[in-house]
Backbone as numpy.savetxt, mean C-alpha at the origin, in Angstrom:
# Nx Ny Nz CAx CAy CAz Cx Cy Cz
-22.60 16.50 -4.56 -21.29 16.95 -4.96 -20.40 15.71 -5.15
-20.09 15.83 -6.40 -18.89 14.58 -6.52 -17.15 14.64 -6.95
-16.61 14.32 -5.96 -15.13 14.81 -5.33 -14.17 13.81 -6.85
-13.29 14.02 -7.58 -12.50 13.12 -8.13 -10.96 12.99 -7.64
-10.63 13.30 -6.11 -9.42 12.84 -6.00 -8.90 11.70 -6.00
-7.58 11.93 -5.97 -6.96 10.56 -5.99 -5.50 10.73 -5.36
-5.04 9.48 -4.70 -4.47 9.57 -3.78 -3.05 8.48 -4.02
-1.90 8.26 -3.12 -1.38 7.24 -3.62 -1.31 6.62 -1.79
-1.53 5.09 -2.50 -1.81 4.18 -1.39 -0.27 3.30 -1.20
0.15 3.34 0.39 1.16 2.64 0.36 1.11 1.47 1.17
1.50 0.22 0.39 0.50 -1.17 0.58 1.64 -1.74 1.42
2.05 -2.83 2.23 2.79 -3.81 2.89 2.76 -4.76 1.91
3.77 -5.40 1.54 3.23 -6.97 1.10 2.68 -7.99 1.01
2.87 -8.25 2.45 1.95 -9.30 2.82 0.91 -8.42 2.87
-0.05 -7.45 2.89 -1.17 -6.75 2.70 -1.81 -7.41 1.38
-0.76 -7.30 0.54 -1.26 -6.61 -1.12 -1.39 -8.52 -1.27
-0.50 -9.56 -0.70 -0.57 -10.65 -1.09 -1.81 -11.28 -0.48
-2.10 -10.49 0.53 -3.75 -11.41 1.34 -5.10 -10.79 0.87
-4.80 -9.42 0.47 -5.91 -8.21 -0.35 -5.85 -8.35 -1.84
-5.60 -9.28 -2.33 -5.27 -8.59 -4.19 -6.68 -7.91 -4.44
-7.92 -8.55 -4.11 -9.01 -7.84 -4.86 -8.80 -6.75 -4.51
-8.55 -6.15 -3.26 -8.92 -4.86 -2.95 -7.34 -3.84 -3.59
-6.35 -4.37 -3.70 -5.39 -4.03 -4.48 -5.99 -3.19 -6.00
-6.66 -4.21 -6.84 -7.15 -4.31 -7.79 -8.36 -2.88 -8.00
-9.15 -3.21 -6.96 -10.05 -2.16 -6.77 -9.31 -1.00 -6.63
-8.45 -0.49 -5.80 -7.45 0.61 -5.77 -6.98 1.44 -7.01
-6.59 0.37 -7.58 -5.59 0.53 -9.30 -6.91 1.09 -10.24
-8.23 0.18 -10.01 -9.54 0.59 -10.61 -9.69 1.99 -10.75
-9.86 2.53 -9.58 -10.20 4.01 -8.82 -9.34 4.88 -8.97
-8.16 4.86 -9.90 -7.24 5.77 -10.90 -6.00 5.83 -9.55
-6.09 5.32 -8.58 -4.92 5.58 -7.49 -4.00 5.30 -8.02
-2.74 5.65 -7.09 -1.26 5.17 -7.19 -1.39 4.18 -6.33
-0.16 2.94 -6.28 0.00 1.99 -5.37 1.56 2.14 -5.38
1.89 2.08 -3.58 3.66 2.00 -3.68 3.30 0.82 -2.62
4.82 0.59 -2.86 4.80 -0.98 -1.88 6.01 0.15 -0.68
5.42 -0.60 0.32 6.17 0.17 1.68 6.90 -1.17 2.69
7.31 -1.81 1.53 7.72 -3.00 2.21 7.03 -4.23 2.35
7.93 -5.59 2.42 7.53 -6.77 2.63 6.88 -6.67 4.05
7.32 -6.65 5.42 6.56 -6.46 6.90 7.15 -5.60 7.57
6.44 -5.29 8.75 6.24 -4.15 9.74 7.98 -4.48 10.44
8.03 -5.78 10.66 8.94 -6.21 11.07 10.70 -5.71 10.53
10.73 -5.80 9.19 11.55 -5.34 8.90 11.86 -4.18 9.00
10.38 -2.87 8.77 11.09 -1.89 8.90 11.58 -1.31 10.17
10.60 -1.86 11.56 11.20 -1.66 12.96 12.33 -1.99 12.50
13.21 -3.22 12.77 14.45 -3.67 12.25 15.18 -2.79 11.76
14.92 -2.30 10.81 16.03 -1.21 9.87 15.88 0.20 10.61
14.98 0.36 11.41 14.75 1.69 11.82 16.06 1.47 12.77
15.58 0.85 14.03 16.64 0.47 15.08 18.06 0.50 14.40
18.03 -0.60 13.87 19.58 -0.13 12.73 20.26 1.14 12.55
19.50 2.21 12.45 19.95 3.05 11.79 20.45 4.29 12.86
């Protein structure tokens, strides 16, 4: 049985900047890509903020 979903992937920055191949491979495989931010750091940060 062969499944064709597809999904959307939400990448970190520094992820997508140390992963490009696998970025690449993602985009290949008909996915979505969202960026969920530059680091983890910031968004703790903004969470607390808020």
């Amino acid at each position: 049985m062969i499944f064709c979903n597809r999904t959307t992937f939400f990448i970190l920055g520094y992820a997508a900047e140390h992963h490009p191949k696998l970025i690449r491979l993602i985009d290949a495989a008909g996915h979505e890509i969202g960026t969920h931010g530059g680091s983890v750091a910031k968004i703790i940060f903004l969470y607390f903020r808020l």
